[in-house]
C-alpha positions as CSV (number, residue, x, y, z in Angstrom):
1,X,253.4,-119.3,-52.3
2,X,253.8,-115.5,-53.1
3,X,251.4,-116.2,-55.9
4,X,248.7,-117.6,-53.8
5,X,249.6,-114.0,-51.5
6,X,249.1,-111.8,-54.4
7,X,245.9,-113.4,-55.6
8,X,244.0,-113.1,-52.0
9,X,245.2,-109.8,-51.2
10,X,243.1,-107.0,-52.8
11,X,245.3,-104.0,-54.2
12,X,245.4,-100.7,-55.6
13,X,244.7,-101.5,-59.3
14,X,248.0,-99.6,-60.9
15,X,250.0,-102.8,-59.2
16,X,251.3,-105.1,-61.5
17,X,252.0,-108.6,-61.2
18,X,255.6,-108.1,-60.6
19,X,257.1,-109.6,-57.6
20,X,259.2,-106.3,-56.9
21,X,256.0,-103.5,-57.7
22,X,253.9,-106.2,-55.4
23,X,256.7,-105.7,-52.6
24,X,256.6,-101.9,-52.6
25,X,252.8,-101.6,-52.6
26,X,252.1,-104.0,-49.4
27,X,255.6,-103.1,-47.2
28,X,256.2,-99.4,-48.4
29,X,253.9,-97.2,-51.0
30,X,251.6,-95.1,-48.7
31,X,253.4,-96.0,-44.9
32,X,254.2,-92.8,-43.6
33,X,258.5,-92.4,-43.4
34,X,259.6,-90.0,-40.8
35,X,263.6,-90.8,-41.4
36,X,264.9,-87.4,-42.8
37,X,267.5,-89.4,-45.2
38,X,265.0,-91.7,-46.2
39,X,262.5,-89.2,-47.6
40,X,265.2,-87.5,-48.9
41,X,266.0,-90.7,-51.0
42,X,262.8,-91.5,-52.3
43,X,262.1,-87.5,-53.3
44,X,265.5,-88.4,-55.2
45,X,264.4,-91.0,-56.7
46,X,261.2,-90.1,-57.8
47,X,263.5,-87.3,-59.2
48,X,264.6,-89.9,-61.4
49,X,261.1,-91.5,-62.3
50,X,260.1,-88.5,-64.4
51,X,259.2,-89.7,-67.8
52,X,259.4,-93.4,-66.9
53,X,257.9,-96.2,-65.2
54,X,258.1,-96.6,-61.6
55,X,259.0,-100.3,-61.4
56,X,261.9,-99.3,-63.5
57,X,263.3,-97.1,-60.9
58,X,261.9,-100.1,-58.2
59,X,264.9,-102.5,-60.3
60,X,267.9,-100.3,-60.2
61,X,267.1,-99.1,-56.3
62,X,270.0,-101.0,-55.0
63,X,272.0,-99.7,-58.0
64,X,271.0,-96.3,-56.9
65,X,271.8,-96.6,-53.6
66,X,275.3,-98.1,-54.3
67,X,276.0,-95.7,-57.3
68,X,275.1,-92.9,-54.5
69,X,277.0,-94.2,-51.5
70,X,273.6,-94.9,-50.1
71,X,272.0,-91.9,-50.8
72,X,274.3,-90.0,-47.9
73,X,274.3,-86.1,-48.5
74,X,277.1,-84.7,-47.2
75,X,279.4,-87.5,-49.5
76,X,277.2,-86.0,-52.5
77,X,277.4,-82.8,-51.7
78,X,280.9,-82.9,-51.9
79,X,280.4,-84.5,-55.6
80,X,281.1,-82.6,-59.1
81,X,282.3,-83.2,-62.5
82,X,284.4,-86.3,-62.0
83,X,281.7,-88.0,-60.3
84,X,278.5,-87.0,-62.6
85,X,280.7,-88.4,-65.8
86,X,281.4,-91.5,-63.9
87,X,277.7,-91.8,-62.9
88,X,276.8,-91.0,-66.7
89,X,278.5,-94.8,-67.6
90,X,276.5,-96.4,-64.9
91,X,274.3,-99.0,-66.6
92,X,273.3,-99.8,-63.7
93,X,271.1,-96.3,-62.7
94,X,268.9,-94.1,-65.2
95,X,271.9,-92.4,-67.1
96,X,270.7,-88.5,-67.0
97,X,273.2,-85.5,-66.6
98,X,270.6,-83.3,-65.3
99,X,269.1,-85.3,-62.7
100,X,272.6,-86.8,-61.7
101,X,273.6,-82.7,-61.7
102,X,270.6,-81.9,-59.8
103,X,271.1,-85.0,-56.9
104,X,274.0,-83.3,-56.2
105,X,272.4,-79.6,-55.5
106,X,270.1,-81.2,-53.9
107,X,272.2,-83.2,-51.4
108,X,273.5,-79.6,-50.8
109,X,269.9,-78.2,-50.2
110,X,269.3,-80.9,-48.1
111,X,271.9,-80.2,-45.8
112,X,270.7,-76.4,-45.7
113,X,267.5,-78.0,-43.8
114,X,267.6,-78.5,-39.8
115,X,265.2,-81.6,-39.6
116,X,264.2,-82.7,-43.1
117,X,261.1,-85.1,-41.9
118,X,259.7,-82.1,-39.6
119,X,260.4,-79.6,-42.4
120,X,258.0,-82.2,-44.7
121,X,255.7,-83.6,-42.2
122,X,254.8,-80.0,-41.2
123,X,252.5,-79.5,-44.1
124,X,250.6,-82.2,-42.6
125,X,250.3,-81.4,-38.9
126,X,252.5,-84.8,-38.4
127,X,249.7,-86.9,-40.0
128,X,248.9,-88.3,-43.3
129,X,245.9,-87.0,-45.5
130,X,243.8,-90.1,-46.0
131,X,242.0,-90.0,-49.2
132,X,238.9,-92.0,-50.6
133,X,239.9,-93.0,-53.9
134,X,237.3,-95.8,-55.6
135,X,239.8,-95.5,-59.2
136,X,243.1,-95.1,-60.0
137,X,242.5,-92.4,-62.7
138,X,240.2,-90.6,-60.1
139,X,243.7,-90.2,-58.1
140,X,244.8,-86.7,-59.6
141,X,248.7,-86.3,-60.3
142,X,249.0,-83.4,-58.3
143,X,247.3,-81.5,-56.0
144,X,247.8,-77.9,-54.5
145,X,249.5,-78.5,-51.5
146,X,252.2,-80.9,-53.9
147,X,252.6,-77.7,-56.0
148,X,253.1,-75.3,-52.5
149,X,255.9,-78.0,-51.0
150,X,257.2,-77.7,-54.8
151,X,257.4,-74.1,-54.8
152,X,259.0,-74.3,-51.0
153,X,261.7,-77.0,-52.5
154,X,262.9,-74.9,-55.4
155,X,262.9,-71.8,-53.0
156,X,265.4,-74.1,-50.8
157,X,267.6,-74.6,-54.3
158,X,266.2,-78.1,-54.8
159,X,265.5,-79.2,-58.7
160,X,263.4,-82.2,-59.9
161,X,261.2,-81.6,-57.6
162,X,257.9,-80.6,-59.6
163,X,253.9,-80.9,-58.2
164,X,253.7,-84.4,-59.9
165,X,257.1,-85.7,-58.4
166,X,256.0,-84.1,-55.1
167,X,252.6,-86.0,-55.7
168,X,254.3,-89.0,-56.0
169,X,256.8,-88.7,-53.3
170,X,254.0,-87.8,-51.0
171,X,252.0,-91.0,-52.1
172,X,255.2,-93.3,-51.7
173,X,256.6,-91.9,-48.0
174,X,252.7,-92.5,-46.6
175,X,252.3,-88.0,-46.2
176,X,249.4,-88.9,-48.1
177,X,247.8,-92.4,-48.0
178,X,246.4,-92.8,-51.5
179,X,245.4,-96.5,-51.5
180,X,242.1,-97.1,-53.0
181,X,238.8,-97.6,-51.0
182,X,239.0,-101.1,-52.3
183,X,242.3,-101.8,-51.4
184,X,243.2,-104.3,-48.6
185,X,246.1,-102.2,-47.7
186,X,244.4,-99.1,-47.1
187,X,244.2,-99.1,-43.3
């Protein structure tokens, strides 16, 4: 049946035919979040994306979450040695001192911030940019206003938080709706 689904439903061509990549694109990618910990999260774990493919980061989610004691700040602030070398023989996440090293400063950062979704959705007057995207490679990978939340991020003592991850993150919490003109999904 979720065959049938994915071949009459239109998408954004970078989805793959994995059940899991399907899932995120039609229930999550582009909806706008306004959950302070939950944008937190996924700006973490696009943290973690850098270098590799999003559907691997999509598969060890729930590892991530349970590795992270569900991605609550003030238990990883608290974190420091003990906990990055036990999280450095976690199979189960992407193994990386410094973006294990720089969750934790930036649970700490995050705490520093009043209301995290206002603090984000202010760039955006509250509502998503909606862009008209006919290609996927037409999408660029960063833009200026992912480079000035960036900038404002590392001012704030956050790391692995570059334009592109900031891109992305935007795309995926629905602060900008990215789903091609083609896409089913882009209402």
């Amino acid at each position: 049946m979720a065959e049938d689904t994915k071949n009459t439903i239109v998408r954004c061509d970078w989805v793959s035919t994995e059940q899991i990549e399907v899932d995120y694109h039609d229930t999550e990618w582009g909806v706008p979040v306004r959950d302070s910990r939950a944008l937190w999260e996924m700006l973490v774990l696009e943290g973690f994306q850098a270098g590799l493919s999003w559907i691997t980061i999509l598969k060890k989610r729930e590892n991530f979450r349970e590795a992270f004691c569900q991605f609550d700040p003030e238990v990883i602030a608290s974190w420091g040695d003990v906990e990055i070398e036990r999280l450095l023989t976690n199979d189960g996440i992407v193994r990386h001192r410094g973006k294990i090293a720089a969750t934790i400063g930036n649970a700490r950062a995050y705490l520093q911030i009043e209301d995290f979704s206002q603090w984000c959705w202010n760039y955006v007057e509250g509502e998503p940019l909606i862009s008209s995207w006919d290609r996927t490679q037409d999408i660029p990978t960063s833009t200026p206003l992912s480079t000035r939340i960036s900038k404002d991020l590392k001012t704030k003592g956050f790391r692995f938080c570059g334009p592109t991850i900031v891109y992305a993150w935007m795309q995926a919490v629905g602060i900008v709706n990215d789903h091609l003109n083609t896409c089913d999904l882009r209402d």
